[in-house]
C-alpha positions as CSV (number, residue, x, y, z in Angstrom):
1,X,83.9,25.1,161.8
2,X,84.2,28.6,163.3
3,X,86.3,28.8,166.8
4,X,83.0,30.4,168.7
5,X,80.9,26.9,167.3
6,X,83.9,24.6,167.9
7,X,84.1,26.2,172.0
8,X,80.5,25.9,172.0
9,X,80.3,22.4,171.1
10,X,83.2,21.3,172.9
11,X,81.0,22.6,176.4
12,X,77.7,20.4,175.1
13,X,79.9,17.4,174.7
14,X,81.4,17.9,178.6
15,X,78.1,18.9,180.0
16,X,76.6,15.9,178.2
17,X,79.7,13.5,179.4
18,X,79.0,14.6,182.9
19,X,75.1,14.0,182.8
20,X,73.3,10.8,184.3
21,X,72.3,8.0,181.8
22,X,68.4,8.8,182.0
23,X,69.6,12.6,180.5
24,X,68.2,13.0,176.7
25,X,69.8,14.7,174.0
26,X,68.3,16.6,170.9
27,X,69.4,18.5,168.1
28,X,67.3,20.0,165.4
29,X,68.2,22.7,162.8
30,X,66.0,25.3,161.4
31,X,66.3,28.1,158.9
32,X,64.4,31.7,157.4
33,X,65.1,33.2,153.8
34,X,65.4,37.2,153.8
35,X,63.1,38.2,151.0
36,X,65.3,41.5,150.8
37,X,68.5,40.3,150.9
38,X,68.5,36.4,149.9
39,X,70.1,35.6,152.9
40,X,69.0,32.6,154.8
41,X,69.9,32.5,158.7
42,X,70.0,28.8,160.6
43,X,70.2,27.8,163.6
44,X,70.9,24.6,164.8
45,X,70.5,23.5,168.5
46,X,71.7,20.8,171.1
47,X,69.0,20.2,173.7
48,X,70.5,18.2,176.6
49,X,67.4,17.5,179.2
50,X,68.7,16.7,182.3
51,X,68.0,13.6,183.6
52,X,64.9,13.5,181.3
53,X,63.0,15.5,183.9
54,X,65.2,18.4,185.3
55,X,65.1,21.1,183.0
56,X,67.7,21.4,180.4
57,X,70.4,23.6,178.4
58,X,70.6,24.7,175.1
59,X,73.6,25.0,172.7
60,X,73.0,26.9,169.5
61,X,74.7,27.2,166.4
62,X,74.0,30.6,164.0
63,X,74.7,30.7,160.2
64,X,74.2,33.2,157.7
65,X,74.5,32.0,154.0
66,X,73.2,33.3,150.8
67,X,70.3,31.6,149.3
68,X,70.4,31.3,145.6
69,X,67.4,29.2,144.7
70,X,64.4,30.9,143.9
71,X,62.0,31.4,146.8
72,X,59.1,29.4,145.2
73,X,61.3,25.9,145.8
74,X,62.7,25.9,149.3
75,X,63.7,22.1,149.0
76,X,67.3,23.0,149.1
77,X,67.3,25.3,152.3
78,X,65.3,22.8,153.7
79,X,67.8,19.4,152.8
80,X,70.5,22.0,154.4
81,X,69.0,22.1,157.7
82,X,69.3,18.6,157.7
83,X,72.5,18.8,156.8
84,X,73.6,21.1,159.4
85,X,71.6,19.0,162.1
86,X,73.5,15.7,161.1
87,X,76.7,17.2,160.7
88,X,76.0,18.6,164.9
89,X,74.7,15.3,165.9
90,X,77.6,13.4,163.8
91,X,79.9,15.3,166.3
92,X,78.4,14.6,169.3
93,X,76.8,10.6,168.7
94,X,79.7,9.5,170.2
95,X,79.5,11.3,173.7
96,X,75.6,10.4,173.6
97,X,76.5,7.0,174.4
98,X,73.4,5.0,175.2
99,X,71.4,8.0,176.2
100,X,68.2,9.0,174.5
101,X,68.9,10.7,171.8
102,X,66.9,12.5,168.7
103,X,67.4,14.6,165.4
104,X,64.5,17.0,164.9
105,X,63.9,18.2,161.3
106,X,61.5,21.1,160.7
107,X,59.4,19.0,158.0
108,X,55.8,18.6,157.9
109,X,54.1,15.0,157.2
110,X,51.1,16.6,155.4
111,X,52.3,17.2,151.7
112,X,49.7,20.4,151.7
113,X,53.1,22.2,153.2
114,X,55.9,23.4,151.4
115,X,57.8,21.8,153.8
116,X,56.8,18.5,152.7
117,X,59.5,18.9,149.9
118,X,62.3,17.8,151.1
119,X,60.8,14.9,153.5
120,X,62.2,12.2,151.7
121,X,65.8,13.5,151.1
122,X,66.3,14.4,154.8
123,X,65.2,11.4,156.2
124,X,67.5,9.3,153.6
125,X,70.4,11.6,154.6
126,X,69.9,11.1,158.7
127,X,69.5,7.3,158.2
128,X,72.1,6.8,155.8
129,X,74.9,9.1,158.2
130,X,73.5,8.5,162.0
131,X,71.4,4.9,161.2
132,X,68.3,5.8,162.6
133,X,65.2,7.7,161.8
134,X,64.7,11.7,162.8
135,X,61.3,13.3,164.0
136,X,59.3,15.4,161.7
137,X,56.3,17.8,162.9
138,X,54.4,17.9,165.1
139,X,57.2,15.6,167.1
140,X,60.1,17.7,166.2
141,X,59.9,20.7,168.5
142,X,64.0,20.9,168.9
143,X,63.5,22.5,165.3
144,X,60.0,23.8,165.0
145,X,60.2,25.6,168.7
146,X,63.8,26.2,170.1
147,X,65.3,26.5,166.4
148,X,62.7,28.6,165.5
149,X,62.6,31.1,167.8
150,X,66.4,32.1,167.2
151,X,65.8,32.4,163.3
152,X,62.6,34.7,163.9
């Protein structure tokens, strides 16, 4: 893990030690493919909403990594954003504790979407590392809102 991720997730784990038992956690992950360059940016955050009703902070994690499946099958980008949201929330469950606490994947239901792809992968992979289920759109915004907006 780079030193700049490892500080930053180091200071979500404090802030979310030192925050009341109603606080909720989330972490979602999401990604966009260059078409120029092949180059597929992520970003995965940590939500922590204080107290569940006083605002919140956000910890985000940027990658840049090549892409070298083809463009018309994204199913592999997509089972790596789950990857890289599991592999945050692996490293934090612990300080979590008993507080609320959710994995957002940016995967639609509706199988009209490409996204639909990788549904049954990603969910296998978060229930079979954390033991419980992640939210898919339209309930996932730590992915399809905050995520997004640093990938854009």
């Amino acid at each position: 893990m780079k030193q700049e991720h490892l500080s930053k997730l180091n200071e979500a784990k404090e802030a979310i030690r030192n925050s009341s038992p109603q606080s909720k956690v989330y972490v979602g992950c999401d990604s966009k493919r260059s078409r120029t360059t092949g180059e597929v940016r992520y970003a995965t955050v940590i939500i922590l909403h204080i107290d569940g009703k006083h605002g919140g902070k956000l910890w985000s994690f940027i990658d840049n990594e090549m892409d070298y499946a083809p463009v018309t099958s994204p199913r592999m980008r997509l089972v790596n954003e789950a990857y890289k949201a599991v592999d945050i929330a692996a490293q934090i469950v612990d300080t979590v504790g008993d507080r609320h606490f959710e994995v957002h994947l940016d995967l639609n239901t509706n199988p009209k979407y490409k996204s639909n792809l990788a549904v049954k992968e990603a969910l296998g992979y978060v229930l079979g590392v954390l033991g419980f289920s992640a939210k898919l759109k339209p309930e996932a915004w730590a992915s399809s809102s905050a995520a997004d907006k640093l990938v854009q």
